[in-house]
N, C-alpha and C positions, 0 to 999 in steps of 0.2 A: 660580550663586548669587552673589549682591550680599553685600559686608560695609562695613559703617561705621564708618570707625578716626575719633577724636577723637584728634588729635595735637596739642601745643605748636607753635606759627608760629612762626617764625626770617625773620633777615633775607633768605634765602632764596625765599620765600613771598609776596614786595612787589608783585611783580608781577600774580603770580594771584589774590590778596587785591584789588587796586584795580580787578579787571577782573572780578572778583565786587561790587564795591561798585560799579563805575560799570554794570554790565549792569542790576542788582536795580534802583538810582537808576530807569534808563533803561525800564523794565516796570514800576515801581512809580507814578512820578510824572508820566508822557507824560501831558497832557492835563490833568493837575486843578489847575494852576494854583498849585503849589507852586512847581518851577525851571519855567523856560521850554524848549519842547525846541529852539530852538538852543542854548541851554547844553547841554542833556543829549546833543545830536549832535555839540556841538564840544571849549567849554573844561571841562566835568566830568571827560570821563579824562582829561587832561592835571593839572588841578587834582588829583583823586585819586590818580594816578600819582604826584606828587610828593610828596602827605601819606603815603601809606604806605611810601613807599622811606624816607623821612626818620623816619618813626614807628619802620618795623622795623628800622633801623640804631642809632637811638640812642632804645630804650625809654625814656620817664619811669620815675620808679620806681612800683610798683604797678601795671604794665599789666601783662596776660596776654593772651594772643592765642592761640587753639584754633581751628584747620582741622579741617574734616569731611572727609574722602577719601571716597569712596566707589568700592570698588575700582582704589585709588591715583590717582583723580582728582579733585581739591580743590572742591569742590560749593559751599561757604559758610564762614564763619569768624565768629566775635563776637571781638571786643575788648572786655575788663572794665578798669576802673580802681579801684583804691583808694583810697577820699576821704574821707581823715582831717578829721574836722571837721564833715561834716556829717549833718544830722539822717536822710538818705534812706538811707544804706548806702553800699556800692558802687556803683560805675556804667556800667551796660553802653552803652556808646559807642557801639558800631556791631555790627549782627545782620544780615546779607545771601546769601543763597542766589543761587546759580543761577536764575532764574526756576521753570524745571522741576523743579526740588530741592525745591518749597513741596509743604507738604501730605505729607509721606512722615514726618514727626517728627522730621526734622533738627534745626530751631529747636530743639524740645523737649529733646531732647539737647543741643546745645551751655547752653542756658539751665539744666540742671541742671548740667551741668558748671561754668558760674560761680555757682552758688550757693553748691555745693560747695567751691570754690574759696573764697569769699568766707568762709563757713564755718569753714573749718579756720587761716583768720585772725584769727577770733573775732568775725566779721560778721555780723549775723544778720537785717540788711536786703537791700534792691537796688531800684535805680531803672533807669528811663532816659526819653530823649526821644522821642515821636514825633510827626510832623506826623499832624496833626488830618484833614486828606484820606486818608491810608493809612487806610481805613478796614480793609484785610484786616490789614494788621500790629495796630492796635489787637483788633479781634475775638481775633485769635492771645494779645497779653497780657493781655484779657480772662478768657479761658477757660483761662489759667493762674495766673488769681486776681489781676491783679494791678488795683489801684486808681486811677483818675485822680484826683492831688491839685491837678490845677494846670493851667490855659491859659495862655499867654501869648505875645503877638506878638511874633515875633522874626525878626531877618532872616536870609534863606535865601543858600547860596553862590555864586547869581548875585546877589546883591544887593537878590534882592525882600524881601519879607515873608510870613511864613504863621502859621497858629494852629498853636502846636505843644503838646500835653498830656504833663506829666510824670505815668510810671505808678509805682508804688513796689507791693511787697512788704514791708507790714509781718511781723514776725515770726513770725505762725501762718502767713499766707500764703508766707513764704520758706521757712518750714520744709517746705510740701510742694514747694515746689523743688530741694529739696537730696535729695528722694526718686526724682525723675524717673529717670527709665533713663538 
């Protein structure tokens, strides 16, 4: 039998978090012309490597960071922020599975878990970014209500450019996030 623990990340976690972020990168983006894959074969883990050892050592305030286990082995994680001042809500940063981990309701889980989270701050929005080629990540925050308010060109962490669409959860739609399992 498989169990799925949703855990608080620590600085402990930097490692397996950026190699969950640079694997999903690496299966999500090969080929559609978002990063280039010698980026994604050379300087992304290394660039990743160092934003998350650096991230999970000295949190800003308002980050939370939730690892998936899936029988004690770390499958995916989101990173949420809290962003006072603006009109979106909270902001879920970064959402990355295992490639193999998609599709089993992982996402779904961690994404109610930052709603929830957001929530009981007295949040009752949530946003985030994604590139406009992810077209299966998009369909995912689709089918969890969420709304594209926004395009816009911006450049990517090799230094190219891509169309990235902001999704936002307004309030009826956040609220069935905060319901999620």
């Amino acid at each position: 039998m498989t169990t799925l623990v949703l855990r608080e990340g620590g600085a402990s976690d930097a490692g397996t978090i950026a190699d969950i972020h640079t694997r999903s990168w690496q299966s999500a983006y090969r080929g559609l012309g978002v990063l280039s894959d010698a980026y994604l074969d050379g300087r992304a883990a290394i660039d990743i490597q160092a934003k998350w050892r650096e991230r999970m050592a000295a949190p800003v305030a308002g980050q939370q960071v939730w690892c998936a286990d899936l029988d004690g082995q770390t499958i995916g994680f989101l990173c949420a922020l809290r962003e006072n001042g603006t009109p979106w809500g909270a902001f879920v940063d970064n959402l990355h599975l295992l490639p193999a981990s998609r599709g089993h309701g992982v996402g779904k889980r961690l994404m109610g878990e930052a709603a929830r989270w957001a929530a009981a701050q007295g949040i009752t929005q949530l946003h985030l970014l994604v590139y406009e080629a992810n077209t299966a990540a998009i369909g995912f925050y689709e089918a969890l209500a969420g709304v594209s308010v926004s395009r816009d060109w911006l450049e990517t962490a090799d230094g190219g450019h891509a169309w990235v669409r902001t999704y936002h959860w307004p309030e009826a739609e956040f609220a069935g996030l905060t319901r999620l399992p």
